[in-house]
C-alpha positions as CSV (number, residue, x, y, z in Angstrom):
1,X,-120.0,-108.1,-17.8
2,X,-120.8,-110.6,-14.9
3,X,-117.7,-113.1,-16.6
4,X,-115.3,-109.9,-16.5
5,X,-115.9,-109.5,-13.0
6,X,-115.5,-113.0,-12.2
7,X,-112.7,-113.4,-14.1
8,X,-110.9,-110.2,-12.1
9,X,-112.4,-111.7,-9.1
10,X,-110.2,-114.9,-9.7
11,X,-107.1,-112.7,-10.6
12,X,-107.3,-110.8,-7.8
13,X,-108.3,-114.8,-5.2
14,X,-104.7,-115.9,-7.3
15,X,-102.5,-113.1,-6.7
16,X,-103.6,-113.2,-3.2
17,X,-102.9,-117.1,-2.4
18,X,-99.5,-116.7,-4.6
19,X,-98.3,-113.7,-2.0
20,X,-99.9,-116.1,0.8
21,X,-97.8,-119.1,-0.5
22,X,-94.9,-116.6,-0.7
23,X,-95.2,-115.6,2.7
24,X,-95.7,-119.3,4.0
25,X,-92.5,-120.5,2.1
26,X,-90.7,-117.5,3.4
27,X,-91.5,-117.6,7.0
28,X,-90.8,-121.9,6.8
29,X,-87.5,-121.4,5.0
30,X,-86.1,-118.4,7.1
31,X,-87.8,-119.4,10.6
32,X,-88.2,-115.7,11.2
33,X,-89.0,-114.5,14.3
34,X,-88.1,-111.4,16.3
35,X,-84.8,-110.7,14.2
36,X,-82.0,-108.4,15.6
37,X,-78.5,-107.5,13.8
38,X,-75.3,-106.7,15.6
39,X,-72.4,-104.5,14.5
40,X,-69.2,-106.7,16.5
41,X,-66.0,-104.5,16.1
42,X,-63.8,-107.6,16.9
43,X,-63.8,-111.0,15.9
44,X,-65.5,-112.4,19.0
45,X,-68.6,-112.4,21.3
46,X,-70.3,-113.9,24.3
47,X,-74.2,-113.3,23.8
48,X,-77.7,-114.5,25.0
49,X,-80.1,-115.5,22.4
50,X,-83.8,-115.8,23.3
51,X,-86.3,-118.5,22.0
52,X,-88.0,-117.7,18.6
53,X,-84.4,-114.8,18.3
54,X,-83.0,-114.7,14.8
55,X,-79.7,-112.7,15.3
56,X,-77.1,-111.6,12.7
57,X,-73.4,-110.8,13.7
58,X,-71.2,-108.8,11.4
59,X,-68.0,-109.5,12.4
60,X,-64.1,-107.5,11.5
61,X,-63.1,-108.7,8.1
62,X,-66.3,-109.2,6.8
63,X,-67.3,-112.6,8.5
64,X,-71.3,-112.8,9.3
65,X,-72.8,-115.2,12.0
66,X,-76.3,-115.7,11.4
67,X,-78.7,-118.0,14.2
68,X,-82.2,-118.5,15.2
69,X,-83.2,-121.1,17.9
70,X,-86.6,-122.3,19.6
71,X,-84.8,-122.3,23.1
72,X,-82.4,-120.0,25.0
73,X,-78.7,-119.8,24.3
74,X,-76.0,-119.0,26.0
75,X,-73.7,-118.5,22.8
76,X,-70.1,-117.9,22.2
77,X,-68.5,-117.3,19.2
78,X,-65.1,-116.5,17.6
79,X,-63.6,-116.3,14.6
80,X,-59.7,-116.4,13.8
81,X,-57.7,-113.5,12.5
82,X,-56.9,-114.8,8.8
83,X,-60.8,-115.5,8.1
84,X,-62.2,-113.1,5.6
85,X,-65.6,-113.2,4.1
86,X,-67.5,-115.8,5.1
87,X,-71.1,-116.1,6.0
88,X,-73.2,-118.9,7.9
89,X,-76.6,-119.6,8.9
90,X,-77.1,-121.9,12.3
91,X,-80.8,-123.0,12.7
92,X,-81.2,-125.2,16.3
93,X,-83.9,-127.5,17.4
94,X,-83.9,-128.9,20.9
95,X,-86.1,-128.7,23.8
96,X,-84.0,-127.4,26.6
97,X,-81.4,-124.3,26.9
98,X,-78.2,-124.6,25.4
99,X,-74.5,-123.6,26.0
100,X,-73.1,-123.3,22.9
101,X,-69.2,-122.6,22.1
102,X,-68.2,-122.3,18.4
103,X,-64.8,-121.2,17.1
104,X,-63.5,-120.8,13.7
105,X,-60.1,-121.8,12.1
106,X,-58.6,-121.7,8.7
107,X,-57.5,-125.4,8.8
108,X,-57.3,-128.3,11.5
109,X,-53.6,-128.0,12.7
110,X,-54.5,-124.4,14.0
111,X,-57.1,-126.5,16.6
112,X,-53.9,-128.4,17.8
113,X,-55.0,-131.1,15.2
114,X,-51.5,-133.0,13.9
115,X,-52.7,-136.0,11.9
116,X,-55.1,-134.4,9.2
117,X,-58.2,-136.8,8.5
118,X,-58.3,-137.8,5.4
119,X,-60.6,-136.1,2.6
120,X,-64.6,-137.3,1.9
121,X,-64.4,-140.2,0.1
122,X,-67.4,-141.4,-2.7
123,X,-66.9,-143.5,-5.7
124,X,-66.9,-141.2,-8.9
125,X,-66.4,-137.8,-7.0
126,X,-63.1,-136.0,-5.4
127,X,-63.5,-133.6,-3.2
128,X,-61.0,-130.6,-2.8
129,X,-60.7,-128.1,0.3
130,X,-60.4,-124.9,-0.7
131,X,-63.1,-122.8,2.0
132,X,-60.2,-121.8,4.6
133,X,-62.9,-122.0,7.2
134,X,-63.5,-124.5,9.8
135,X,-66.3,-124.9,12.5
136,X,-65.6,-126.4,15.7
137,X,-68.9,-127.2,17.8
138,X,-69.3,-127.7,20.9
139,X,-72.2,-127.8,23.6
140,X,-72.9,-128.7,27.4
141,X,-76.5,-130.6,26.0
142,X,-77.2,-133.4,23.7
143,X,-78.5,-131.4,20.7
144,X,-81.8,-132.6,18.8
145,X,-80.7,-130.9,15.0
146,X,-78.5,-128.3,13.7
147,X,-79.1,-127.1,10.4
148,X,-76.5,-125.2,8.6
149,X,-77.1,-123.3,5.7
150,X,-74.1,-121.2,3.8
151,X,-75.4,-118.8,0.6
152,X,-74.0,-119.9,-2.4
153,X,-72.5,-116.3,-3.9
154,X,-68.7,-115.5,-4.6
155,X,-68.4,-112.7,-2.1
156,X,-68.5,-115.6,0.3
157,X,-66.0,-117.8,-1.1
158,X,-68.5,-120.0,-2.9
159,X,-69.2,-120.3,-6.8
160,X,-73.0,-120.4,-7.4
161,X,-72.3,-122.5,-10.3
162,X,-69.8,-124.8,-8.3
163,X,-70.9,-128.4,-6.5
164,X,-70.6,-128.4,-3.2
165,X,-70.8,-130.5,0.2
166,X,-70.6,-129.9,3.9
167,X,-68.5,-132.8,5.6
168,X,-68.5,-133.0,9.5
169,X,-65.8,-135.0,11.5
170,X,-64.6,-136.4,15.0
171,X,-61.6,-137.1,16.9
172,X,-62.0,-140.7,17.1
173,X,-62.2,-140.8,12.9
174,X,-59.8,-141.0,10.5
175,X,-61.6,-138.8,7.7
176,X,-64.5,-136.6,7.0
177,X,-67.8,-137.6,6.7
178,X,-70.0,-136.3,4.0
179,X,-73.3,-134.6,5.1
180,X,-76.5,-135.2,2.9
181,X,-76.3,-131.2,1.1
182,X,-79.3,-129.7,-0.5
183,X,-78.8,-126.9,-2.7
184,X,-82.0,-124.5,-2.6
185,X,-83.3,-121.2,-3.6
186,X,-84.1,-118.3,-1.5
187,X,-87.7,-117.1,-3.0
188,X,-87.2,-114.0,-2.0
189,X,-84.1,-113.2,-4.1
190,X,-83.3,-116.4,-5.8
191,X,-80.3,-116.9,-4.6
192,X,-78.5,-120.3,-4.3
193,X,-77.7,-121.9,-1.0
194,X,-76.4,-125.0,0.3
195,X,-77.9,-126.9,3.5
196,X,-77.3,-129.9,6.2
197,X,-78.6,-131.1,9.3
198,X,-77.0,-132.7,11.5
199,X,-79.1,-134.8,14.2
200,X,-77.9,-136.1,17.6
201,X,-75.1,-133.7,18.5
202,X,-73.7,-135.3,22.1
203,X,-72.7,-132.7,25.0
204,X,-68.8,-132.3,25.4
205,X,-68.1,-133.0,22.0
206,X,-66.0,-131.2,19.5
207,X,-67.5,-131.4,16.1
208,X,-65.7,-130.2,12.9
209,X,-67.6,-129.2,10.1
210,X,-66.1,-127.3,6.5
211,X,-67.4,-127.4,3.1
212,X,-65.6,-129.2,0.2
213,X,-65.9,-128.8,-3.6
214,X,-67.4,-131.9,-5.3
215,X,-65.5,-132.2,-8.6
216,X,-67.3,-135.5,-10.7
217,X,-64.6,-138.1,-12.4
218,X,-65.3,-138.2,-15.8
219,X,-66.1,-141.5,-16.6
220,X,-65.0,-142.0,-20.3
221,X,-63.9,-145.1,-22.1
222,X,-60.2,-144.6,-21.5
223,X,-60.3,-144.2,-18.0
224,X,-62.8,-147.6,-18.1
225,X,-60.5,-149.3,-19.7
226,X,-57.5,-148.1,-17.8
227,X,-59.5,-149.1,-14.3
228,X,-60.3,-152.3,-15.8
229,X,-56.6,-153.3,-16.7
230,X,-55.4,-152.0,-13.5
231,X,-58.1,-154.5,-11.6
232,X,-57.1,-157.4,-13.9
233,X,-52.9,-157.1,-12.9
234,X,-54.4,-156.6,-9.6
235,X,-52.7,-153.2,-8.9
236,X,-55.3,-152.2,-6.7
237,X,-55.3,-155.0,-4.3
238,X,-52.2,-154.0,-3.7
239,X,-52.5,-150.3,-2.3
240,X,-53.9,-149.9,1.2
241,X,-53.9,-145.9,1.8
242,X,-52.3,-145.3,4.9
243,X,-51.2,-141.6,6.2
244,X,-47.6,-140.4,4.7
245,X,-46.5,-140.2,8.2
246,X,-46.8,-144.0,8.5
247,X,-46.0,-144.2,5.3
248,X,-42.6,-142.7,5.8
249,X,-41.9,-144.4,8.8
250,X,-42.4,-147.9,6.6
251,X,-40.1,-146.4,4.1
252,X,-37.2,-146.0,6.7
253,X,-37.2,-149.4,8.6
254,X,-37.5,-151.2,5.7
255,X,-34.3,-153.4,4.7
256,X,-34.3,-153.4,0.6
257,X,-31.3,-152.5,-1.9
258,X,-31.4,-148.8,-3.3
259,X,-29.4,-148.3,-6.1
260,X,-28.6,-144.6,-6.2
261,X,-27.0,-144.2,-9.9
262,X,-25.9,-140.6,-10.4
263,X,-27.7,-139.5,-7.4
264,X,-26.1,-139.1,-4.0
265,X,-29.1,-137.8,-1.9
266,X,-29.5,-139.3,1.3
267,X,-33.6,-141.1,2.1
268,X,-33.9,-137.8,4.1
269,X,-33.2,-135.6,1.6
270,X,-35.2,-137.4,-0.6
271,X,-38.7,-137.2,1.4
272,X,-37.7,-133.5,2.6
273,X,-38.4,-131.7,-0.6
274,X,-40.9,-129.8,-0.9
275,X,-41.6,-130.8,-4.4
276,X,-41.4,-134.4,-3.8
277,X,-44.0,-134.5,-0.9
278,X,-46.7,-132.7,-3.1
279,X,-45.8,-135.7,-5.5
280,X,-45.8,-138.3,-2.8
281,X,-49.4,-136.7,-1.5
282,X,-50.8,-136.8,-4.6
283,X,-49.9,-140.5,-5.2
284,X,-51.1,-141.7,-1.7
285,X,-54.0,-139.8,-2.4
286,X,-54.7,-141.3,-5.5
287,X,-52.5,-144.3,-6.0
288,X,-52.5,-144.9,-9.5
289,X,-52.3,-141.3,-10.9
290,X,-51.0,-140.7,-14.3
291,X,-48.4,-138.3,-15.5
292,X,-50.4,-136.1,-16.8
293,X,-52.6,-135.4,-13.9
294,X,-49.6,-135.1,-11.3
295,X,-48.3,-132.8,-14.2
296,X,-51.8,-130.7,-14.0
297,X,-51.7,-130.7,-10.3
298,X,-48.5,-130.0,-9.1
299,X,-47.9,-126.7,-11.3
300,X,-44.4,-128.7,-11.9
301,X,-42.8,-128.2,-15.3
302,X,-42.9,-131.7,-17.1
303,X,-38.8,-131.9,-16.8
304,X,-39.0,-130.4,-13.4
305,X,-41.5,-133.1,-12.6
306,X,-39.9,-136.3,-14.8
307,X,-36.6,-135.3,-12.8
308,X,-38.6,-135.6,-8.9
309,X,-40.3,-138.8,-10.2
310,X,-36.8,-140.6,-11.2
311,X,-35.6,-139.6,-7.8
312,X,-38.6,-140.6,-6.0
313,X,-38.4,-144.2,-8.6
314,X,-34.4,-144.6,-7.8
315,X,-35.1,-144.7,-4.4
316,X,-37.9,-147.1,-4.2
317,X,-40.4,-144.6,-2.5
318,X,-42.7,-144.6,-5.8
319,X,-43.2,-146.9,-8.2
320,X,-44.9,-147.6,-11.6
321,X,-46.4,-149.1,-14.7
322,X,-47.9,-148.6,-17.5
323,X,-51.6,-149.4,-18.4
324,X,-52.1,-148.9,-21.9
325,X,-51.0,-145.5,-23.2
326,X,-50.2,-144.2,-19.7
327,X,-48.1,-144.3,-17.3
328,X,-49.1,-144.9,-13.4
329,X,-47.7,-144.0,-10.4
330,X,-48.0,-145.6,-6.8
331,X,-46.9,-146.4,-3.4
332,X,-43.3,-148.5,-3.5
333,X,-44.5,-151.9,-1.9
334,X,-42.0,-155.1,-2.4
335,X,-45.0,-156.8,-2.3
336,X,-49.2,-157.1,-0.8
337,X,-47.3,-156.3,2.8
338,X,-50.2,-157.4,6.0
339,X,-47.8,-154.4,7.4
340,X,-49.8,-152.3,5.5
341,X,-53.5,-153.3,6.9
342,X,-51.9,-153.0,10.3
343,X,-50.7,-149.4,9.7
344,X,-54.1,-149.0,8.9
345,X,-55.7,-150.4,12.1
346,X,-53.1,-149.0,14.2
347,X,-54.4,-145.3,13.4
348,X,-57.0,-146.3,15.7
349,X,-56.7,-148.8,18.8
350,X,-61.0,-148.9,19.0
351,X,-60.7,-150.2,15.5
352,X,-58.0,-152.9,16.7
353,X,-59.6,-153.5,19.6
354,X,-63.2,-154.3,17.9
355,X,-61.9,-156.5,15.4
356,X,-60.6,-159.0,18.5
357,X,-63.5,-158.7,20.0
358,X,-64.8,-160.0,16.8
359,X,-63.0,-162.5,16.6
360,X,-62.7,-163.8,20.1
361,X,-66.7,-163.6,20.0
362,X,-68.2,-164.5,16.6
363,X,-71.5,-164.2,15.8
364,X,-71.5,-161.2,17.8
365,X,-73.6,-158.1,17.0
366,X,-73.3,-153.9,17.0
367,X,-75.4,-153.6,20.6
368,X,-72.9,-156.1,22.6
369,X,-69.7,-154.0,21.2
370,X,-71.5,-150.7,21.9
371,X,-72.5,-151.7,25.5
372,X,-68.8,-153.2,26.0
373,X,-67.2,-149.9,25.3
374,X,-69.4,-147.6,26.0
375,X,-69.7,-145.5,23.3
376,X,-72.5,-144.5,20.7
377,X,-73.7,-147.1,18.6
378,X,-72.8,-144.9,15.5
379,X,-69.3,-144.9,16.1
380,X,-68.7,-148.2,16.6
381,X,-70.8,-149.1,13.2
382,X,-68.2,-146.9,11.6
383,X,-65.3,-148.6,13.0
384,X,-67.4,-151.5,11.8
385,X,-67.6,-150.4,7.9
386,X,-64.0,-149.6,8.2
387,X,-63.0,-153.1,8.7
388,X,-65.7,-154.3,5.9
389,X,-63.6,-152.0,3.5
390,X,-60.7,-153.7,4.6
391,X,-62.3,-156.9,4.2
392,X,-61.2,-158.3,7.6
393,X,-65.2,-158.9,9.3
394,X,-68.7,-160.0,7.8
395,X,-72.1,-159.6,8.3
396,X,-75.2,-162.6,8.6
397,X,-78.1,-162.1,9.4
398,X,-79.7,-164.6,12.1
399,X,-83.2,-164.5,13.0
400,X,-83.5,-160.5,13.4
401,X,-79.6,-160.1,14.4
402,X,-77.3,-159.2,12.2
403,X,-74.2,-161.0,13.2
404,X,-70.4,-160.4,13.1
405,X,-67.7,-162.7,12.2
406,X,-64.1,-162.4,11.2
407,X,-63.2,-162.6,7.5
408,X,-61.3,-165.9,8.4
409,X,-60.4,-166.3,4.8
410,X,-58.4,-162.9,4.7
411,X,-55.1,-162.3,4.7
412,X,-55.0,-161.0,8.1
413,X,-55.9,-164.3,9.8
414,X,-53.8,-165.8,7.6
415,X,-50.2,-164.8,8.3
416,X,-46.7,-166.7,9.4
């Protein structure tokens, strides 16, 4: 009798520290405080948000705008017209009140962006755009963390069985920059959701920030083999990915012998079909894609697609080998052109403009660049790993400096 009653005695301590647990991990994850909803009958508002406030926005087309905050906030918020179901969670940390303006587009060239950054980029993974929903952030205060958190269901655009991550990015770069994603559960209905943080958000400064789908390579023999073969003819040291804008202009100043054949299409008429750009993105995107993929991802038919690509081959704007049983497609270059690396740098003067600092300075390090143009120390380190992937600077270490010095044996410093 006394062992029953101990034993229900137990049941009852462990049901009680599992709802305590519950409620810990519920409160933690959600950050709930005094919660309040709001019905918005447009696609806009301007609204005060108190310390410790968890508010929820239901905007028109079925667009929810959830945020809770430990200080005041001074919020703004619209979304555009051709946004439909999407939701959001903001969660922000900082220790003084906030002015906080965030709009919503469908892609970059609706902000007035005209040169679209190029997508995430990670070795073994592509990422593909298809959320139709963009965040610009902005704010009169440094922020200490935003933490962003999107469910992961299918009435809001997202598969729950899909791989996602958000991406954030700047003016000053030249692509989006993967956030560290967490997927999680929600204990209360286990439901799937996504979440980053971003730290150190600087006043008067327009963030982006999307979500992309992470789609894994498949890494089989064949494909080994194939990037293997392409190394050894040393295809891929000759492909520098610069923007198709540059791209065509290099294509139209260049002096080189087209022999038409049965073709009397003028170079314009060429790189102004419609088909033919998706076949020229896909192989700047991805120099050295096969026929098979450009046949899977253009929705061409294979004739329809063989006739583009002899086009595109007649008049020098593509070219290709094969690599075993396939055939590869890439960039037209007479040769490894330095034109190419300066395309590259000349996307972004601060890029140019640190690498001759570089080298009128070696030996010196990130704090001297960052207090010479007078910008965060971040941005200059990526300006800094963009010319390591180009190969034109190094790193040694010194004492407890780690030193810069121009890649003297490139081919940059070594031209006519």
């Amino acid at each position: 009798m006394i062992i029953t009653k101990l034993r229900r005695k137990k049941y009852i301590y462990s049901i009680i520290l599992v709802l305590l647990l519950f409620f810990l991990e519920y409160n933690l994850l959600f950050a709930i405080g005094k919660a309040r909803k709001e019905k918005i009958s447009g696609n806009g508002i301007q609204d005060s948000i108190n310390p410790k406030e968890r508010v929820s926005y239901d905007f028109m087309n079925n667009n929810t705008f959830e945020i809770s905050t430990d200080v005041y906030i001074d919020l703004y918020i619209e979304y555009e017209n051709n946004i439909y179901y999407r939701q959001t969670y903001f969660i922000i940390n900082n220790s003084i009140p906030i002015s906080l303006n965030i709009s919503t587009k469908s892609n970059l060239q609706n902000f007035g962006i005209t040169q679209s950054p190029q997508k995430p980029q990670k070795s073994n993974s592509r990422f593909q755009f298809g959320y139709n929903c963009i965040f610009r952030i902005r704010t009169n205060v440094s922020i200490a963390k935003l933490t962003i958190r999107y469910r992961k269901v299918q009435d809001y655009g997202l598969n729950p069985n899909a791989l996602y991550s958000l991406a954030i990015f700047e003016i000053n770069q030249e692509s989006w920059e993967l956030l560290e994603t967490e997927e999680k559960i929600n204990v209360s209905n286990f439901e799937k959701y996504i979440e980053s943080s971003i730290t150190t958000i600087q006043q008067d400064t327009d963030y982006y920030v999307t979500i992309f789908e992470v789609e894994a390579i498949q890494k089989d023999w064949t494909w080994l083999i194939i990037t293997v073969l392409i190394t050894a003819v040393g295809i891929i040291a000759l492909v520098v990915l610069i923007s198709k804008k540059d791209y065509f202009q290099y294509l139209r100043t260049r002096t080189i012998p087209i022999e038409k054949g049965a073709h009397r299409l003028s170079l314009d008429d060429v790189l102004e079909n419609e088909n033919r750009n998706k076949i020229i993105d896909l192989i700047l995107n991805e120099p050295g894609i096969h026929f098979n993929e450009l046949l899977r991802k253009t929705g061409l038919a294979a004739g329809n697609l063989v006739w583009h690509l002899d086009i595109l081959i007649t008049y020098k704007v593509i070219g290709k080998k094969r690599i075993g049983n396939f055939i590869a497609y890439f960039p037209y270059y007479q040769k490894n052109p330095i034109s190419n690396v300066d395309l590259k740098l000349q996307k972004s003067k601060l890029t140019l403009k640190i690498l001759e600092m570089i080298e009128k300075k070696p030996g010196i390090w990130n704090n001297i660049i960052t207090k010479n143009f007078k910008v965060d120390h971040k941005t200059i380190q990526y300006h800094l790993d963009k010319l390591i992937d180009l190969g034109l600077i190094k790193f040694r270490k010194e004492g407890r400096k780690k030193k810069i010095y121009p890649n003297l044996e490139s081919d940059y410093f070594n031209q006519d």
